[in-house]
C-alpha positions in Angstrom: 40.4 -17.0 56.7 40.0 -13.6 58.5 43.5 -14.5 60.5 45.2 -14.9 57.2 43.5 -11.6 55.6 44.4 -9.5 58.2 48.4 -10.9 58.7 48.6 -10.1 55.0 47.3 -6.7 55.5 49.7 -6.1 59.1 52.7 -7.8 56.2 52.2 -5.0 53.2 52.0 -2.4 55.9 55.2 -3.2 57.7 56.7 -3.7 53.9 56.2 -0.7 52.9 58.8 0.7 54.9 61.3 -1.0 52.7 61.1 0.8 49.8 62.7 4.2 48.9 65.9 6.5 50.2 65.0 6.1 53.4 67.0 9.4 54.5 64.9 11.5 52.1 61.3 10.3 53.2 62.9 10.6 56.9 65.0 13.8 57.4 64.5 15.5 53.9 68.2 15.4 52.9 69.7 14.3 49.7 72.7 12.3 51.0 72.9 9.9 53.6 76.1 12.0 54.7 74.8 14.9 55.4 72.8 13.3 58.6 73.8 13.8 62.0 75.9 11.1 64.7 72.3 10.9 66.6 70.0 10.4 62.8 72.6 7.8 61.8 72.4 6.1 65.5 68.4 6.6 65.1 68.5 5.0 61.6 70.5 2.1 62.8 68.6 1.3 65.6 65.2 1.4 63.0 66.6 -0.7 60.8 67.9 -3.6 63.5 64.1 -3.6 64.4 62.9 -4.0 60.7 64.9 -6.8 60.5 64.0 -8.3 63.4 60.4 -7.2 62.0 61.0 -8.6 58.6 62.5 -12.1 59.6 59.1 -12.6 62.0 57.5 -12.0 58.6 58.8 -14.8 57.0 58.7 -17.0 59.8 55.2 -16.7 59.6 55.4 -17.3 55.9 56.8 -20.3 56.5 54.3 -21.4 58.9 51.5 -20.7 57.1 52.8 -22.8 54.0 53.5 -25.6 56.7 50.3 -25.6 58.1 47.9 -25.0 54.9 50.3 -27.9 53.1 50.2 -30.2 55.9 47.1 -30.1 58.2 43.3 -30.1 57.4 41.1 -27.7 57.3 37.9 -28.5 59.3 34.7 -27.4 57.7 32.6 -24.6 59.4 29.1 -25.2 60.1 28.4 -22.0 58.5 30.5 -22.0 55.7 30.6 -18.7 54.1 30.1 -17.8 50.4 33.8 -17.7 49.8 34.4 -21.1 51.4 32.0 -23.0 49.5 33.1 -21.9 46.3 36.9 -22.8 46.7 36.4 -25.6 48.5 39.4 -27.6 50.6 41.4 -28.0 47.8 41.3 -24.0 47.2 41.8 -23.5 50.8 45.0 -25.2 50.8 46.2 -23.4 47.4 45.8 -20.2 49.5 47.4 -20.9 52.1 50.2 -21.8 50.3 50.3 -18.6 48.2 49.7 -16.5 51.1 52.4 -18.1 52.9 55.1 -18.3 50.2 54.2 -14.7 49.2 54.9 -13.8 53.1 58.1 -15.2 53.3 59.6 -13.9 49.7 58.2 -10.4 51.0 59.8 -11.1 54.5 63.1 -12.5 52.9 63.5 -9.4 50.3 62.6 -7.2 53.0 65.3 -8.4 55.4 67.8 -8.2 52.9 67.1 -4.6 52.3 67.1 -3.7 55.9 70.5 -5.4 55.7 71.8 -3.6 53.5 70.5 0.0 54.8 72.3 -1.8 58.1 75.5 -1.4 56.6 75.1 1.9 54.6 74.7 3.1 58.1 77.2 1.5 59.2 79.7 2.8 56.7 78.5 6.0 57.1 79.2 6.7 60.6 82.6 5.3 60.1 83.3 7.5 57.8 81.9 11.0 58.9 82.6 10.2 62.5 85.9 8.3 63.1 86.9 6.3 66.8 90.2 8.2 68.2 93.0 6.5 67.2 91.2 5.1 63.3 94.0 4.2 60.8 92.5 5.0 57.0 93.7 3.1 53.8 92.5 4.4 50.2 93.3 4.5 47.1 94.5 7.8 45.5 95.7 9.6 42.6 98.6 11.6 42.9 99.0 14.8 40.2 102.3 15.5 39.1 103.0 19.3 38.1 106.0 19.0 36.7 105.3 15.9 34.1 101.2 16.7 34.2 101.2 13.4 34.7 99.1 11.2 37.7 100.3 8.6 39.5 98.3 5.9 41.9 99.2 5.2 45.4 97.6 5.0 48.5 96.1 7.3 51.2 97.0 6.9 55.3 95.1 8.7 57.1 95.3 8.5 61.0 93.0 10.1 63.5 93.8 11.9 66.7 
């Protein structure tokens, strides 16, 4: 029971990291375009590891479902307080809890690494561009004459 109590407590901790604008907390600016090539590198490689992090987290969810749904639990010789009252039956229905809470946390968690993964991502492509980058957008095009706008497309190429 003390294994279980303290992965739960190791899971919030590495959890909590998920939340929030990440660049704020980190580097006190208000856009994530305002950071640096080297912040947005640093970011990226953080956020691989969460993930990484994150995935292990529901891994372990899932194995402690597996285990507290499948296997036995043998009975101390010492059972303490907390054992006695819950019995088996309540051992197993914690284990399952714990374990399915660990890997919804671990799965939500992963997906919102993912996701800063490819804010990153789409930030350094766009405020640092490889040589030789061709750009499509959309724009809108004024026209003085008719003060009128017209859509068409941006082509941006850079050297």
């Amino acid at each position: 029971m003390k294994k279980i109590n303290l992965v739960i407590c190791l899971a919030i901790l590495i959890l909590n990291n998920a939340s929030g604008q990440w660049y704020t907390r980190k580097y006190k600016v208000s856009d994530i375009n305002l950071l640096s090539r080297n912040q947005l590198e640093e970011s990226l490689k953080q956020a691989k590891t969460n993930v990484l992090e994150s995935s292990l987290i529901a891994a372990s969810g899932i194995a402690i479902f597996a285990i507290s749904k499948y296997s036995t639990w043998s009975s101390d010789e010492d059972p303490s307080l907390f054992e006695q009252v819950a019995g088996e039956e309540g051992k197993k229905m914690i284990g399952i809890t714990v374990g399915t809470a660990l890997f919804t946390g671990g799965v939500f968690a992963t997906f919102g690494y993912m996701t800063r993964i490819k804010k990153i991502k789409s930030a350094i492509q766009k405020n640092f561009p490889a040589v030789g980058a061709l750009h499509v957008s959309p724009a809108i095009i004024p026209d003085r004459f008719t003060t009128s706008c017209h859509l068409g497309v941006s082509l941006t190429y850079h050297f």
